[in-house]
N, C-alpha and C positions, 0 to 999 in steps of 0.2 A: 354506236354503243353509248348509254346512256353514263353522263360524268359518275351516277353514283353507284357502279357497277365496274367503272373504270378501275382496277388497281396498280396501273403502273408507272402512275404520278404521287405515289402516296407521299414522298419525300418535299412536294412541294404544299406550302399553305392552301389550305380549301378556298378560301380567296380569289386566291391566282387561279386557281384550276378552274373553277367555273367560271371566273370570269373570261378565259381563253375559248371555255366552251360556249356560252352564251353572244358575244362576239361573231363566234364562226355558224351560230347556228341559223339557218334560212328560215325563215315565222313570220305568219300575214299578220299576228301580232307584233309590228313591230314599235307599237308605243311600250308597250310589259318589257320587251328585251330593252329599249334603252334606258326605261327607268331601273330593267336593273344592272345594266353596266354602271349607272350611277351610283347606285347605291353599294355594288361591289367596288368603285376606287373608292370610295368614304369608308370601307370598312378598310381598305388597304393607307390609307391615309389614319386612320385611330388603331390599327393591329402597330404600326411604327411607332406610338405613342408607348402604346402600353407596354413592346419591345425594351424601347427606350426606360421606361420606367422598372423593366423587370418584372412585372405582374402579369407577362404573357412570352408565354415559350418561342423562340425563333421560329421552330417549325410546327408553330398552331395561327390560329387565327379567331377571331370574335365571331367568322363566321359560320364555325363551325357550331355553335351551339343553338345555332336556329333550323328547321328544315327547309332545304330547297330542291329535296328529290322530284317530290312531286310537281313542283313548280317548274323544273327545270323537266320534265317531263312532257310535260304540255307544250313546252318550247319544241321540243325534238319530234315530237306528234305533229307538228303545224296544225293544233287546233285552233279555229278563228275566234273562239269565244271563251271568255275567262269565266271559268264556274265560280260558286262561291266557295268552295275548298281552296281555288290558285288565288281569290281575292287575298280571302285569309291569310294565308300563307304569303303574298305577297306586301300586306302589312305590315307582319311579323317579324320581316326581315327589317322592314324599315327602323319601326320602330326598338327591336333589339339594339342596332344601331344606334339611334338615340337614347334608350337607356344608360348604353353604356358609354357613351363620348360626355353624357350628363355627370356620371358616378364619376369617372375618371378628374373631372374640372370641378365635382363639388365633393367628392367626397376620400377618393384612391388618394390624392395627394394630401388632404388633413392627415389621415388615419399610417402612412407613412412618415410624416413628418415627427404626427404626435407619437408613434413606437422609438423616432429613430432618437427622439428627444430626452425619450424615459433612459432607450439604452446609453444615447451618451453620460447621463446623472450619475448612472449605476457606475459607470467607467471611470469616471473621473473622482468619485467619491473613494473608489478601490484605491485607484491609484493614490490620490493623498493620502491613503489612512498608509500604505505600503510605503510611502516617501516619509511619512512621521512617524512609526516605525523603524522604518530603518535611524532614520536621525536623532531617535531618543539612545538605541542601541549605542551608536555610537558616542554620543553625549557622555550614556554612561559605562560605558567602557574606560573615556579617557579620564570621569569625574575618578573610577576606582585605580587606574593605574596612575592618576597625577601628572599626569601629561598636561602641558599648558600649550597652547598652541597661538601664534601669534602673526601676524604677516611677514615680519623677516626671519620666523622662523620657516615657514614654508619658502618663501624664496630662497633659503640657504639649501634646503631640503632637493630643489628642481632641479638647483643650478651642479651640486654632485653629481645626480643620478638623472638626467635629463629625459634618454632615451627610455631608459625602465617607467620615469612617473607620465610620461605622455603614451606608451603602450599600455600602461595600468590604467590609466583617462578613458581610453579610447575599449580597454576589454568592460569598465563600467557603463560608460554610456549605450555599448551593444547590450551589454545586458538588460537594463534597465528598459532599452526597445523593446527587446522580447520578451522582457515580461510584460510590459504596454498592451503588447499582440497578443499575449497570450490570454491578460485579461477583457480584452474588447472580443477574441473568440470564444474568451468562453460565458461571458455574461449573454452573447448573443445566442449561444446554444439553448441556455438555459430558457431565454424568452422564446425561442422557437417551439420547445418543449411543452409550451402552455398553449392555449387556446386564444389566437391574436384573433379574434372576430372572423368575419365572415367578408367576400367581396362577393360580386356577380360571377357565375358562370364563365369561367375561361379562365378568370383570376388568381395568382397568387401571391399573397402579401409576403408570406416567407422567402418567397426567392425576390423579392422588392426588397426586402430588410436584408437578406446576404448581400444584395449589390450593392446596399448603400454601405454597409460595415466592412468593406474589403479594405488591407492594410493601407492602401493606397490615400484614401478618402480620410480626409481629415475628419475627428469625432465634432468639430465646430462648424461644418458644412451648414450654410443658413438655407438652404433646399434640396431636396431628394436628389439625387444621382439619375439622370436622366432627364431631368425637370427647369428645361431650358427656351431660351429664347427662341427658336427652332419651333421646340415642342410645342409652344404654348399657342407660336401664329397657325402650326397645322391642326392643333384643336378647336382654335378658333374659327378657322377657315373649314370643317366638317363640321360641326354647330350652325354657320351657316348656311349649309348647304344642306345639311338636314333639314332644316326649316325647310327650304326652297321648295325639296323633291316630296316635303309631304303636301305641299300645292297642288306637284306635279301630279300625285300620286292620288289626290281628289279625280284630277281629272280624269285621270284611265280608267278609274273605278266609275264611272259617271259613262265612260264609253261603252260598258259591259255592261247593260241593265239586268237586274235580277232576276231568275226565271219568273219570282211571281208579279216582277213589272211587266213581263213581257207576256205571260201570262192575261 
């Protein structure tokens, strides 16, 4: 049965699936099958990137947005010769690949940072105008009641009612967090709401922007949430190996002369 006909792996990334089936599949081609085992762990080596960063769902992959029916047809056929449709095709997957391991290291990570940056502004601007605010309130509350307030007036104040002004501390500072959350939820909504640009196929910047804005995540984070030192060596290390296999990937195409070469 051919993988793209298969339905009862759909739960696992098209990634894995064909690379399981390519793998096991018998082909007197077999320089085209290891160049694309290669090129499917590079795409499982950048779908963990994008993972990581949120701009690619658990259960998709990057490699889902290129064809390999056909190509992966020609494998299960034991044709000995790569026409120019599996040439194609077999490009296309490469260079997708590259495409998008390129966008991710030069462009995914600006365009999150630069959102995540605007929304912390917005955040932080609410919250002081909501803290000066409140403190003028109070200001002039005590300027009309004539209340004078003074440090050994407050230590006399503590040391009476001890337990009540340390639970009254502690029902203010819970408040003051939830409202925090409530405005870093909701200034994010709001930018979700508008048109955040555009990324490549597979991409999405909005569910990038809910992970970084989760309560958890400081709004002073100096890099994206997923955007680690981890990340950056297995980027770099499919970058390099993209290079390598589009060497490789001369040569095979160079093994299959074109009908009108051979012509």
């Amino acid at each position: 049965m051919s993988i793209c006909t298969d339905k009862n792996n759909d739960k696992d990334p098209g990634s894995l699936k064909i690379l399981r089936h390519i793998k096991k599949a018998d082909t007197p081609m077999h320089d085209v099958r290891d160049l694309m085992v290669k090129i499917l762990r590079q795409y499982q080596a950048v779908d963990k990137v994008g993972r990581s960063l949120g701009v690619l769902d658990k259960q998709s992959s990057f490699s889902d947005h290129v064809s390999w029916c056909s190509l992966v047809g020609k494998i299960d056929q034991k044709k000995e010769i790569l026409d120019e449709a599996g040439k194609s095709q077999l490009v296309e997957t490469l260079e997708y690949l590259g495409s998008v391991s390129d966008s991710i290291g030069k462009k995914v990570i600006r365009e999150i940072q630069q959102l995540r940056d605007k929304w912390m502004r917005k955040v932080l601007l609410i919250d002081f105008s909501v803290v000066l605010l409140l403190a003028a309130l109070v200001a002039l509350m005590l300027f009309w009641t004539g209340v004078k307030i003074d440090k050994q007036m407050l230590i006399n104040v503590v040391e009476i009612r001890p337990i009540f002004y340390t639970l009254s501390t502690v029902i203010v500072v819970s408040l003051v967090y939830l409202l925090h959350q409530f405005v870093r939820k909701t200034v994010i909504n709001n930018m979700l709401d508008k048109n955040l640009g555009s990324l490549m196929p597979g991409m999405s910047l909005s569910k990038a922007l809910l992970l970084n804005t989760r309560g958890r995540h400081s709004v002073f984070r100096p890099v994206p949430v997923g955007w680690n030192f981890l990340q950056k060596i297995r980027l770099a290390k499919a970058r390099s190996k993209i290079e390598k296999m589009r060497q490789q990937m001369i040569e095979v195409l160079d093994h299959y002369p074109s009908k009108k070469a051979a012509d």
